[in-house]
C-alpha positions as CSV (number, residue, x, y, z in Angstrom):
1,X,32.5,2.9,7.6
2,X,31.2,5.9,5.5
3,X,28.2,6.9,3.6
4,X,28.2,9.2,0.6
5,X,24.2,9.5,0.8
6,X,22.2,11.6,2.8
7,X,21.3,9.8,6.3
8,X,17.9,10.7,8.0
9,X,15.9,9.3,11.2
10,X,12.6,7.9,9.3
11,X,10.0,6.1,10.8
12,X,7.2,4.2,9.3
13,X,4.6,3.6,11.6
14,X,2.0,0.8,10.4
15,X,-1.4,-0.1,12.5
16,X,-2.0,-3.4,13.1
17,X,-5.1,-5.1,11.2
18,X,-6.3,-1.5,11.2
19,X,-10.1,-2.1,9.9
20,X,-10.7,-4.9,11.7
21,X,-9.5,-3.5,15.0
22,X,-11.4,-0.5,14.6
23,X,-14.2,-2.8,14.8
24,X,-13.2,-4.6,17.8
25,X,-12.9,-1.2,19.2
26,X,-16.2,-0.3,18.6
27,X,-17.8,-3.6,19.3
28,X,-15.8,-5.5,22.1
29,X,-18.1,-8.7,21.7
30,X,-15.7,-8.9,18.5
31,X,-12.5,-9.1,20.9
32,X,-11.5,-12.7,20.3
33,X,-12.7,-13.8,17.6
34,X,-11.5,-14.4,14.0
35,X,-13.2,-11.3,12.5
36,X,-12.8,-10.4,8.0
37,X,-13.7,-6.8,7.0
38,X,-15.4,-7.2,3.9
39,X,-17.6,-9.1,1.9
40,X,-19.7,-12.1,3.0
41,X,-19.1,-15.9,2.8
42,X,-21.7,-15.6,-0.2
43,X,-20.1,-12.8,-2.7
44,X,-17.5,-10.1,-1.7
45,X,-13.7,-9.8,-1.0
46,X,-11.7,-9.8,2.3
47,X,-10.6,-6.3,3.0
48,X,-9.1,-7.2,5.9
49,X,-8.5,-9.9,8.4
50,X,-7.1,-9.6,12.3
51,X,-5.0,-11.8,13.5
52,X,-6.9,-14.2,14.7
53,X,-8.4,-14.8,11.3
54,X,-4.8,-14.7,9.8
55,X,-4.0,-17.8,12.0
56,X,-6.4,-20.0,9.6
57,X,-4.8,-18.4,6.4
58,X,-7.2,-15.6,6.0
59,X,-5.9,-12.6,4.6
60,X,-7.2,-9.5,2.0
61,X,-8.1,-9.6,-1.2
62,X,-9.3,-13.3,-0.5
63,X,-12.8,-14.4,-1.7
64,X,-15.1,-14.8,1.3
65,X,-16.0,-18.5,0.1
66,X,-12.4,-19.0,0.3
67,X,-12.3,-17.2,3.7
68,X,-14.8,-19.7,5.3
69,X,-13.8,-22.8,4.2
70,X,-10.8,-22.0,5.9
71,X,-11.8,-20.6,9.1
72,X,-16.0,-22.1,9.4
73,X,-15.9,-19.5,12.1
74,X,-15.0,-16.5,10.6
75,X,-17.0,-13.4,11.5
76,X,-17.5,-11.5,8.4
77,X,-18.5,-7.6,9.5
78,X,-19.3,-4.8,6.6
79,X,-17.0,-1.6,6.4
80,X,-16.8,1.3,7.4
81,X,-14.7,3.4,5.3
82,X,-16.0,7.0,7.2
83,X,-15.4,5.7,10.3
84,X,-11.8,4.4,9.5
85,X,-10.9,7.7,8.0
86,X,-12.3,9.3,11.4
87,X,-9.6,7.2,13.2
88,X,-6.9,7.5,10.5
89,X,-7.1,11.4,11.1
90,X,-6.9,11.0,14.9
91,X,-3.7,9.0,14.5
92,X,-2.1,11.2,11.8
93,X,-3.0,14.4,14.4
94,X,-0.5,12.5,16.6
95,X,2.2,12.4,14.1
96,X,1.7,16.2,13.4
97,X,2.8,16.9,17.0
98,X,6.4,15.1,15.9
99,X,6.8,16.7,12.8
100,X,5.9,18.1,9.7
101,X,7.0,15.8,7.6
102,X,4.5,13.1,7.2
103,X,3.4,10.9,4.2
104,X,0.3,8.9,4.7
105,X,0.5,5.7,2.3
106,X,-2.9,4.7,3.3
107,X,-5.6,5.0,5.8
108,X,-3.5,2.6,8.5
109,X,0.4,3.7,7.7
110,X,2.4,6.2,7.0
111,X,6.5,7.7,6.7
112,X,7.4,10.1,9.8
113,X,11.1,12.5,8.9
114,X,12.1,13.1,12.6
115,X,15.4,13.8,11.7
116,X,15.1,17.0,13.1
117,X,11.6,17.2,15.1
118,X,9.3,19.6,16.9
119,X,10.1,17.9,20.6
120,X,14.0,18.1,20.5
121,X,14.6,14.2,21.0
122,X,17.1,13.0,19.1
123,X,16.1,9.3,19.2
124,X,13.8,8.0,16.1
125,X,13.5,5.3,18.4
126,X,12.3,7.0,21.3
127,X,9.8,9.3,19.5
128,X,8.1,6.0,17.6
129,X,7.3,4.1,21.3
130,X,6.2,7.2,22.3
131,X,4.4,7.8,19.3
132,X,2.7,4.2,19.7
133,X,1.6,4.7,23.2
134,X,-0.1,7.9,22.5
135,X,-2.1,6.2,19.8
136,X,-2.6,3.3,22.3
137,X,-3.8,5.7,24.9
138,X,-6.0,8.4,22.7
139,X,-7.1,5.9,19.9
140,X,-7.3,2.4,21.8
141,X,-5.5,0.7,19.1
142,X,-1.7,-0.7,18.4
143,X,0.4,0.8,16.2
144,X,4.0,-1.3,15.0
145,X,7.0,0.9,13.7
146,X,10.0,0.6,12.0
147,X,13.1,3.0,12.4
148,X,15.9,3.4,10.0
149,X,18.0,5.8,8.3
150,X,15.8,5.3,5.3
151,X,12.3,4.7,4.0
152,X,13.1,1.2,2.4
153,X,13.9,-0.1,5.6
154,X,12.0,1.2,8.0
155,X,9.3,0.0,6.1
156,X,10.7,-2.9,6.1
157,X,11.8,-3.2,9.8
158,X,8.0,-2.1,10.6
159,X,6.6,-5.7,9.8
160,X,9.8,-7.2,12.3
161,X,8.0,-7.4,15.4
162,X,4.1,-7.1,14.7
163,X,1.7,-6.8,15.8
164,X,2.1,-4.1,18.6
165,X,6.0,-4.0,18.4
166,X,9.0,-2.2,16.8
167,X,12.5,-2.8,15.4
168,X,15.2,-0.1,15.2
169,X,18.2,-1.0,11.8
170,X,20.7,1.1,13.3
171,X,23.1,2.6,10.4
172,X,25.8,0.0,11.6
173,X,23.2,-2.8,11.6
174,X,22.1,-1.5,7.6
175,X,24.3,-4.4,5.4
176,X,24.2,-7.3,7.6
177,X,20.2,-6.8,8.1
178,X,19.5,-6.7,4.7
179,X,21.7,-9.3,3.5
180,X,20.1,-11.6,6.3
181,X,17.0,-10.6,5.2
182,X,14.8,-13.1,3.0
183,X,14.0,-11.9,-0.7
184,X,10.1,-11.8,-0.2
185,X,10.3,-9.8,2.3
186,X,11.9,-7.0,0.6
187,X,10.0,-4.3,0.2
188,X,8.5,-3.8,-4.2
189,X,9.2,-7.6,-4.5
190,X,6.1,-9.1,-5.1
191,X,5.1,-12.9,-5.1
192,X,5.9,-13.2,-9.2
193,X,8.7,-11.4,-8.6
194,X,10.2,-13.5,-6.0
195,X,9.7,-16.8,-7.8
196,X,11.5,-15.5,-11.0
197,X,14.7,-14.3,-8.2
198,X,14.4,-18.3,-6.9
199,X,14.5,-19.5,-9.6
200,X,17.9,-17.4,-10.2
201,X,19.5,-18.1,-7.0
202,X,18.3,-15.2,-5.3
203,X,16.7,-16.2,-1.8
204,X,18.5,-13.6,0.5
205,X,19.8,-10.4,0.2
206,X,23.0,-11.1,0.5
207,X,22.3,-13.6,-3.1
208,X,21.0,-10.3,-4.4
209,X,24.2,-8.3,-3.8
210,X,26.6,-10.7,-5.5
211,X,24.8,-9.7,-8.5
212,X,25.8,-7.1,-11.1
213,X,23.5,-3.8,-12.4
214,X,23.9,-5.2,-15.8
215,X,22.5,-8.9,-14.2
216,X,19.4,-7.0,-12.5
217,X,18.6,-4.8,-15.0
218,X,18.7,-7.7,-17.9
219,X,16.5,-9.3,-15.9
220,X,14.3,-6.9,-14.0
221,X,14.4,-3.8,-16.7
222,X,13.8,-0.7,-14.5
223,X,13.6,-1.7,-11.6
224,X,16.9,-4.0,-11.4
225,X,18.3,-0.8,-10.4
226,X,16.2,0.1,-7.6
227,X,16.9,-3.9,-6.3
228,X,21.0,-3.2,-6.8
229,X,20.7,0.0,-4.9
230,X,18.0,-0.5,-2.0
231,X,20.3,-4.0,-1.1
232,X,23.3,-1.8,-0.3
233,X,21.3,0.6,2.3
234,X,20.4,2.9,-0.7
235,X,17.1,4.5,-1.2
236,X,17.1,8.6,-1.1
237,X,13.4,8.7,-1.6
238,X,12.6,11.8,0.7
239,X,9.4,11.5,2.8
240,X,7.1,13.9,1.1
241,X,4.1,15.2,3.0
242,X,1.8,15.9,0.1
243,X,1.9,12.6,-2.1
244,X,0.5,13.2,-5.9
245,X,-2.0,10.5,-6.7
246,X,-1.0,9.0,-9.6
247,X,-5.0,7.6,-10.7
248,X,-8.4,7.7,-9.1
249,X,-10.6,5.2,-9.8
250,X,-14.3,3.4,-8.4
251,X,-15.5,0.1,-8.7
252,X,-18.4,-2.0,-7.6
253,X,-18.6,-6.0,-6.8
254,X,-22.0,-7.0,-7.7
255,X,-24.2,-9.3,-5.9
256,X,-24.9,-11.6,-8.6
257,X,-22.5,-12.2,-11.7
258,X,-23.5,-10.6,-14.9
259,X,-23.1,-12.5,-18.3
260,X,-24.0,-10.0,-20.7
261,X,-22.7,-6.4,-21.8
262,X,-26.1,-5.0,-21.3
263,X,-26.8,-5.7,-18.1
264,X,-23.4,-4.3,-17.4
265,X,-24.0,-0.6,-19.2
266,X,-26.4,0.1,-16.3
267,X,-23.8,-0.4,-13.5
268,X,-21.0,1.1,-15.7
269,X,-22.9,4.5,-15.7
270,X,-23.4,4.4,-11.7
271,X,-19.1,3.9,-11.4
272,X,-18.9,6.7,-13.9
273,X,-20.7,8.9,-11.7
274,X,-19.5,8.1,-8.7
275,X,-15.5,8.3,-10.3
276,X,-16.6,12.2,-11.9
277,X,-17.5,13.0,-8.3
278,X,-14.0,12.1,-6.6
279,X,-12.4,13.4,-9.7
280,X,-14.1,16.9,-9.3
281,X,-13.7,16.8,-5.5
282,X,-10.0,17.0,-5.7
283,X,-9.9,19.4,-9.0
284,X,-8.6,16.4,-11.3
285,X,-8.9,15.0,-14.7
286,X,-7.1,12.4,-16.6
287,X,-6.0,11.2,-20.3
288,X,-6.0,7.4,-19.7
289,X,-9.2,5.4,-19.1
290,X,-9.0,2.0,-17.7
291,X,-12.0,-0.4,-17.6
292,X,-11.2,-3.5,-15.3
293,X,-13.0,-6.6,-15.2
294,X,-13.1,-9.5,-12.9
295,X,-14.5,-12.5,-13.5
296,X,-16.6,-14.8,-11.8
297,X,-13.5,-17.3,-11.3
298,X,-11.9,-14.1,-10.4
299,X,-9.5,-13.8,-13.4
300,X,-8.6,-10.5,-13.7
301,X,-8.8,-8.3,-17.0
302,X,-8.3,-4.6,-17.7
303,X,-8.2,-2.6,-20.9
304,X,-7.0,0.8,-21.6
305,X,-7.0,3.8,-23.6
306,X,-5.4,7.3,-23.7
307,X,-7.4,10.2,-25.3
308,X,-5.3,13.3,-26.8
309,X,-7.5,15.6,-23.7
310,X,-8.1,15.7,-20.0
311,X,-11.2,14.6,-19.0
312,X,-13.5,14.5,-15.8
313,X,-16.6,14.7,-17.2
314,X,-19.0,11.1,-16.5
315,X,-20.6,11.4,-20.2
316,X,-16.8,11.1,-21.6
317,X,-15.5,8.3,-19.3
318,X,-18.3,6.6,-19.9
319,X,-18.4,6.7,-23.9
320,X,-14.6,5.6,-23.7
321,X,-15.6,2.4,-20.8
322,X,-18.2,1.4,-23.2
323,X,-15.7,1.0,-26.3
324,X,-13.5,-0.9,-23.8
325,X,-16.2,-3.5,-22.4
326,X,-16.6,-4.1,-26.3
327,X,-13.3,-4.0,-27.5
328,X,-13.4,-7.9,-26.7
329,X,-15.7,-10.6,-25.9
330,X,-16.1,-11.8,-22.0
331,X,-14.5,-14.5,-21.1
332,X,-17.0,-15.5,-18.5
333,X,-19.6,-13.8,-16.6
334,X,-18.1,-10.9,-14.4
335,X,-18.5,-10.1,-10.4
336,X,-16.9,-6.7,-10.4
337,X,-16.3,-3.4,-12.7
338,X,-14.4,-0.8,-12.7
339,X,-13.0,2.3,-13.9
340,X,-9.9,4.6,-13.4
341,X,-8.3,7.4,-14.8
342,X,-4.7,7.8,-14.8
343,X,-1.8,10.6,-16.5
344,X,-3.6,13.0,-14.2
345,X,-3.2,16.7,-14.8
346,X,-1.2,16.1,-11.6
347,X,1.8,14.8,-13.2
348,X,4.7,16.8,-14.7
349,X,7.5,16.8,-16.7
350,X,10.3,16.5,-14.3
351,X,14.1,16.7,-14.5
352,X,15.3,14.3,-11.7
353,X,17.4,16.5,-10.0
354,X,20.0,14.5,-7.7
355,X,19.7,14.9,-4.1
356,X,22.9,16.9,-2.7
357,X,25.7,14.1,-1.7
358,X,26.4,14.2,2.5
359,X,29.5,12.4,3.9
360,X,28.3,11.2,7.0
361,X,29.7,9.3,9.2
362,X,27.8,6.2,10.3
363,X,27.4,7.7,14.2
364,X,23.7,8.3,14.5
365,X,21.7,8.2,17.4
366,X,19.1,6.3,16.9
């Protein structure tokens, strides 16, 4: 069997329940117990939930009232988002030793291109146990990995075998793993997404391959594609060390609900400040001004508008947010606000060039 796209060793290295086991590294009394990083049982939002809290059906973005009804015993503990980033920067030091290649997704995960790499091992699989030992050993926490001959899949192989584990697709193993593989756990298909594919007959990949580029696209638009291709073992998405961010954005939860615009102005101003100063720490400005609102029954609601000019100044986001929150009447009263700005001065005009075509055959050491 041959390949007429590029082949490369990727790993993806993800930490397990990162924020939380950052605090049950720094306070072992924790160890044990069903622990949420976030908000409390009275207002807030899980940020994050170990394992232990996962067992009760706790996981992010979860309302704490929610959280505690379903586990009464639930140890709610405030973040720590210096501290995390302390850690995150130990772990990524480890990576650098690898390679150069790196993209950090987030705080807790990131792509590693060990294709060729700075210790002369030619196994993606060795290097990632290795990899996760070190971060055991320096850092105190566990690490899972996935290892594949692209990021798609390694991504997805990553989540195989956690927490504390790790799954190698070699290139012979590509097809029949992904058309084994359930349709929600494909990597860019969402829970919305994954209904509407049930309800058309998708539930596996191997469903999704029988259907055409014309059937995905009719259905998905844009990113039908990127389902016909990614099914079939192709994704050429290189792993790119400095990731453009496509928005920046700040936003507060607050600790009672507000029901009127006025009381909201106030708070509004604080985000606006506190979004000019990460815009002006990393030298960016924007065109398109997004208020978001969530409700007290924790609807969501956002409202946009592009502006012909960059901006990073707090007076102008501000004047634009204002014309947002009044651009409609609220629904009901609100728990959070906040603002982003988006079609940086980060973003160009690109011609997608095509990567260079490699025959390879499918011998890889993995």
């Amino acid at each position: 069997m041959e390949t007429d796209f590029p082949l490369r060793k990727i790993i993806h290295v993800d930490m397990d329940a990162f924020y939380a086991s950052v605090e049950e590294l720094d306070n072992p009394d924790l160890k044990g117990k069903a622990v949420a990083v976030g908000g409390s049982e009275i207002r807030g939002v899980v940020s994050a939930a170990n394992y232990e809290a996962r067992k009760f059906g706790v996981y992010s973005a979860m309302s704490g009232v929610l959280a505690k009804k379903k586990c009464p015993h639930l140890v709610f503990v405030r973040p720590r988002f210096d501290r995390y980033k302390e850690i995150s920067k130990k772990v990524r030091t480890i990576f650098f030793q690898y390679t150069d290649l790196v993209e950090p997704l987030s705080l807790d995960e990131a792509y590693l291109d060990v294709t060729t790499n700075k210790k002369g091992n030619p196994s993606a699989t060795l290097i990632a146990k290795e990899i996760r030992q070190r971060i055991f050993d320096e850092v105190g926490l566990a690490a899972s990995a996935g290892i594949s001959i692209n990021k798609f899949i390694a991504k997805v192989a990553s989540d195989y075998n956690k927490p504390n584990g790790q799954k190698t697709v070699n290139p012979e193993e590509v097809l029949s793993f992904l058309e084994d593989l359930e349709i929600r756990k494909f990597y860019g298909v969402g829970k919305v997404t994954t209904e509407k594919m049930y309800r058309l007959g998708i539930f596996t990949g191997k469903d999704l391959k029988t259907k055409s580029l014309e059937f995905l696209e009719s259905n998905f638009g844009k990113s039908g594609a990127y389902y016909y291709h990614v099914v079939r073992g192709v994704h050429n998405s290189a792993v790119k060390p400095h990731r453009t961010p496509k928005s920046v954005g700040a936003e507060r939860t607050f600790n009672e609900n507000l029901s009127s615009e006025i009381f909201m102005l106030e708070r509004l101003e604080h985000i606006a400040e506190e979004l000019e100063r990460r815009l002006k720490k990393s030298n960016l400005a924007g065109k398109t001004i997004t208020l978001k609102i969530k409700y007290s029954d924790f609807t969501l609601n956002t409202r946009s508008k592009t502006v012909p000019y960059f901006v990073a100044d707090k007076a102008l986001i501000l004047e634009t947010a204002k014309e947002l929150l009044y651009q409609e009447k609220l629904q009901n009263s609100v728990r959070l606000l906040g603002i982003s700005l988006a079609n940086l001065n980060t973003e160009k005009k690109k011609t997608e060039s095509k990567e260079e075509s490699v025959l390879v055959q499918l011998k890889f050491d993995f």
